[in-house]
C-alpha positions as CSV (number, residue, x, y, z in Angstrom):
1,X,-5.3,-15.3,4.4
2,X,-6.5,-13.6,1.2
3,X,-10.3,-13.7,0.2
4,X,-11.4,-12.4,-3.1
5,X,-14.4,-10.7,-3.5
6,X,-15.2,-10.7,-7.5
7,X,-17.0,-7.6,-8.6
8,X,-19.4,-10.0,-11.0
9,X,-20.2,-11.6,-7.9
10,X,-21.5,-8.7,-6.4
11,X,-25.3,-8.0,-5.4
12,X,-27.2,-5.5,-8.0
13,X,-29.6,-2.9,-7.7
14,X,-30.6,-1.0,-10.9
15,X,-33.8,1.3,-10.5
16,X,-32.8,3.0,-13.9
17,X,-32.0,6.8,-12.0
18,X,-29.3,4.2,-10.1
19,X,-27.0,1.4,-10.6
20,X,-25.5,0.4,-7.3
21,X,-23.3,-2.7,-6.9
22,X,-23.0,-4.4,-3.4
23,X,-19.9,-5.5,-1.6
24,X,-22.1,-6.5,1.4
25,X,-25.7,-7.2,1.9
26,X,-27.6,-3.9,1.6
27,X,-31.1,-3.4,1.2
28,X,-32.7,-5.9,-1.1
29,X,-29.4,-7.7,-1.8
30,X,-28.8,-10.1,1.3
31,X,-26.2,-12.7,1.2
32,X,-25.4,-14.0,5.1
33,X,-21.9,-15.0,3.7
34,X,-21.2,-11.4,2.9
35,X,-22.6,-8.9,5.9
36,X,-19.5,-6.9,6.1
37,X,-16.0,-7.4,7.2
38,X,-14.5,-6.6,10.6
39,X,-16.1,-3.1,11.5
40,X,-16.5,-2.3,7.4
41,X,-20.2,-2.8,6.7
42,X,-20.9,-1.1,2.9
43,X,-19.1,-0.4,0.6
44,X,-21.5,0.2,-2.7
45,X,-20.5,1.5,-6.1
46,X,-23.3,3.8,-7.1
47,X,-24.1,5.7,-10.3
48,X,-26.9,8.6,-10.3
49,X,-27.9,9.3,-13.1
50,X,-28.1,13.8,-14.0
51,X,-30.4,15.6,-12.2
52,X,-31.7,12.3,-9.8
53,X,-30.5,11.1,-6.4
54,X,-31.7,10.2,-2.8
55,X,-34.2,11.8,-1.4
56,X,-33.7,12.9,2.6
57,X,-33.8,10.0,4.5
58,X,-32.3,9.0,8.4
59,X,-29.5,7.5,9.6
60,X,-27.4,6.5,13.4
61,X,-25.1,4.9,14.6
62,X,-22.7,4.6,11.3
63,X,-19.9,6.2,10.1
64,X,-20.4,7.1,6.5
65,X,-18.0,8.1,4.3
66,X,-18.2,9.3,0.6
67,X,-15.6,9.1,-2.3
68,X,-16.3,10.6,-5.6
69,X,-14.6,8.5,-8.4
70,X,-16.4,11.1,-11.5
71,X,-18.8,13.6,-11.4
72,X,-19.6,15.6,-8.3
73,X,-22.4,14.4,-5.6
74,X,-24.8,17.3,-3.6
75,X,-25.0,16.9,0.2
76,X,-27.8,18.5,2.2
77,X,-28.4,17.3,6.0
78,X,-30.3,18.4,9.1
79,X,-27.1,19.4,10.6
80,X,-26.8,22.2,8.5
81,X,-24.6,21.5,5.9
82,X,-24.7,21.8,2.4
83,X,-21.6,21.3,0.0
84,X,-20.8,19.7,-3.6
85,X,-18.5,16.7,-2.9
86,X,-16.2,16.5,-6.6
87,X,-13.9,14.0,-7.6
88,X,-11.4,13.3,-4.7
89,X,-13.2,14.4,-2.2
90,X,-13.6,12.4,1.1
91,X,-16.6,13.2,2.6
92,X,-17.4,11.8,6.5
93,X,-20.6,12.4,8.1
94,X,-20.7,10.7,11.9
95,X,-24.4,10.1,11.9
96,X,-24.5,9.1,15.8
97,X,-27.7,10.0,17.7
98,X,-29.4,10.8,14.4
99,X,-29.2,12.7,11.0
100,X,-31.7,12.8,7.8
101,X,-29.5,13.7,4.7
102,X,-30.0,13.9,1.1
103,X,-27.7,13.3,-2.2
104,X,-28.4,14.2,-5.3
105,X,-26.4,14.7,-8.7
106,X,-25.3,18.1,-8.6
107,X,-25.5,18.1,-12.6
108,X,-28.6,17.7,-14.3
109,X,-27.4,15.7,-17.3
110,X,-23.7,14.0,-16.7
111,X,-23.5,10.7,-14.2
112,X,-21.6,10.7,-10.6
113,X,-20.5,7.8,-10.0
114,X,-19.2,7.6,-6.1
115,X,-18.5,4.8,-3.2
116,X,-20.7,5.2,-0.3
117,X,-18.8,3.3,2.7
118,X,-20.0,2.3,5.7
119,X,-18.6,1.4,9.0
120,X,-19.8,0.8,12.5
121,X,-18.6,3.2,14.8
122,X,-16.4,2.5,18.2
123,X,-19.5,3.0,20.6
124,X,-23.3,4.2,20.0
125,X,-24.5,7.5,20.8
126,X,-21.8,10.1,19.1
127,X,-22.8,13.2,18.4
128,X,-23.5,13.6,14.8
129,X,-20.6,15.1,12.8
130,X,-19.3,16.0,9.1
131,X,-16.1,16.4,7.4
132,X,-15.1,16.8,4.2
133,X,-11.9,17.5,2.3
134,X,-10.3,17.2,-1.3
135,X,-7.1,14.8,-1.8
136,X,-5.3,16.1,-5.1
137,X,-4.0,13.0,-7.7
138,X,-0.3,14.1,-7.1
139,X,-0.5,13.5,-3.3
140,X,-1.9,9.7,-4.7
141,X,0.3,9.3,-7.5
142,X,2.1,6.2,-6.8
143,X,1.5,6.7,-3.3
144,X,-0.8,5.3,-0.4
145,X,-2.4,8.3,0.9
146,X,-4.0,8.7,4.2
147,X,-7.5,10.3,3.5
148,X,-9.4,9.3,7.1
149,X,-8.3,8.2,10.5
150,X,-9.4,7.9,14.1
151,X,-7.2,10.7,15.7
152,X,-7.6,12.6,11.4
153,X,-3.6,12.3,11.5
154,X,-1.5,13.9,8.8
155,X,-4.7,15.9,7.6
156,X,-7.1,13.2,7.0
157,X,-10.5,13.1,8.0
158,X,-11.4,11.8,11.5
159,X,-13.4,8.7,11.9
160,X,-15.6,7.3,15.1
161,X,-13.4,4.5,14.4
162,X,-10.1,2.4,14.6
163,X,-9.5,2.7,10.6
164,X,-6.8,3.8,8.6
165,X,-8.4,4.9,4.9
166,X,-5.8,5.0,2.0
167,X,-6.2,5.8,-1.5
168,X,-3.7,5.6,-4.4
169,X,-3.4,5.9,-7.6
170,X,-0.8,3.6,-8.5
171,X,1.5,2.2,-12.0
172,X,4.5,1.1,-10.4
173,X,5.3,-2.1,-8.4
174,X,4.5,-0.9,-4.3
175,X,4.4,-2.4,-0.8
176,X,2.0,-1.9,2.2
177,X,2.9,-2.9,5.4
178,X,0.7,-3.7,8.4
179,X,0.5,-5.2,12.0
180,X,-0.5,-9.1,11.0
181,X,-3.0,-8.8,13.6
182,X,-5.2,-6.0,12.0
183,X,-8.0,-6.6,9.4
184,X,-7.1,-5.1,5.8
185,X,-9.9,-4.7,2.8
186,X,-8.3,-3.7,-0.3
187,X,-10.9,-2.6,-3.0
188,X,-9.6,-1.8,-6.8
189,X,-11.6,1.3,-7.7
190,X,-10.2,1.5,-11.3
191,X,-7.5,-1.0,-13.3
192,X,-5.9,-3.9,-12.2
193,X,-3.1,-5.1,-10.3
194,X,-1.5,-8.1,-8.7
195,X,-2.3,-8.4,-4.5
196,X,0.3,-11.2,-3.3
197,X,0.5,-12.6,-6.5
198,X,-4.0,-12.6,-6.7
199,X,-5.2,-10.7,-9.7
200,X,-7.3,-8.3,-8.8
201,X,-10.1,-6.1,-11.8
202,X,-11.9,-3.4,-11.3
203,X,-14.0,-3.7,-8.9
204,X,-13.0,-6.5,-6.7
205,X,-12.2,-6.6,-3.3
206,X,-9.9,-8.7,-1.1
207,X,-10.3,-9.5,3.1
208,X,-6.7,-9.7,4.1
209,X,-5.8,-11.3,7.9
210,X,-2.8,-12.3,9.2
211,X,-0.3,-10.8,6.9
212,X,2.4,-8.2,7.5
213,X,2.8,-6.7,4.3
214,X,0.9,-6.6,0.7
215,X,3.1,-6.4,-2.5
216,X,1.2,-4.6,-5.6
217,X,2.3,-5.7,-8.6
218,X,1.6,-5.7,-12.4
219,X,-0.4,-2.4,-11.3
220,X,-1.8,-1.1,-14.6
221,X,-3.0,2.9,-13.7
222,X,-5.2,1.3,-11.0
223,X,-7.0,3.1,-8.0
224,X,-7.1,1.4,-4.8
225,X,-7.8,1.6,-1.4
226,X,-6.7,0.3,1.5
227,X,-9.1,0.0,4.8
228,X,-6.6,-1.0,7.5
229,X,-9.4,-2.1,10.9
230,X,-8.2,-2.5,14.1
């Protein structure tokens, strides 16, 4: 089974400092057909505009993970860190028993535009963590690269989570394989390509169950990732 998500048929937020498009309800956007997908919760397309961004605020319980499409994002949180997160950068904070963080443009006139990704985590109570490493183009370059897992295998970035994260940056015709009995959402970041013979823009998504592998075709210098859920 594939389901297409459409990225016109998104939710919308736009409070003029930020444009934010909804994969899944989220905040004033609520849609009980669309409240996440297996243990994937958020995934929202933001653009902050220069020298704007979020104020500190709280989270727990969620396992939040940043990816900087243009731009570069500034992270401050009670935990102590502070870092820029640029382009290709994947950025995991565990918020567990609590956090307050804040995110602001780290220029004061260009846009960031980023994916803030949300998913619950395997039990409640974790002890807040963060993470954060850079993921060049050539590694993705017609490749599936593995950016965050449970164990952080092959140098990703742990996850509270059973979830294999992988980005690539793909123009060439390229297979995925997975156990038919894991939950796959594929999201097009940039492009277009072919999923199992679906066309698949910018921005849309597709919920993937029961299949054993996913053929990209007619990929046309697209971006994708691949969230593979146990």
């Amino acid at each position: 089974m594939i389901k297409i998500r459409k990225s016109e048929d998104r939710g919308v937020a736009d409070f003029g400092w930020l444009h934010s498009k909804h994969t899944f309800s989220f905040g004033g956007y609520q849609d009980a057909d669309h409240m996440g997908f297996g243990t994937l919760r958020v995934i929202n397309e933001d653009i902050v505009k220069g020298g704007k961004g979020f104020a500190t605020h709280p989270h727990q319980d969620m396992e939040i993970i940043s990816y900087v499409l243009d731009g570069a994002l500034e992270h401050k949180d009670s935990m102590g860190n502070g870092s820029v997160i640029n382009k290709g950068d994947v950025q995991r904070m565990s918020a567990g028993t609590g956090i307050t963080h804040s995110e602001y443009n780290h220029s004061s006139t260009d846009d960031v535009h980023f994916l803030q990704i949300w998913f619950l985590p395997d039990a409640k109570g974790h002890e807040p963590g963060y993470e954060q490493k850079n993921f060049s183009e050539a590694d993705r370059y017609n490749n599936f690269k593995l950016v965050s897992s449970k164990t952080g295998r092959e140098g990703s970035v742990s996850l509270n989570q059973d979830v294999d994260i992988l980005v690539g940056n793909i123009d060439k015709d390229i297979s995925y394989n997975v156990d038919s009995n894991r939950k796959v959402w594929v999201q097009v970041v940039k492009g277009n390509i072919s999923l199992n013979e679906h066309l698949l823009n910018q921005g849309d998504g597709a919920a993937i169950e029961g299949i054993d592998v996913l053929q990209f075709t007619n990929c046309n210098n697209a971006e994708i990732i691949i969230f593979n859920m146990g």
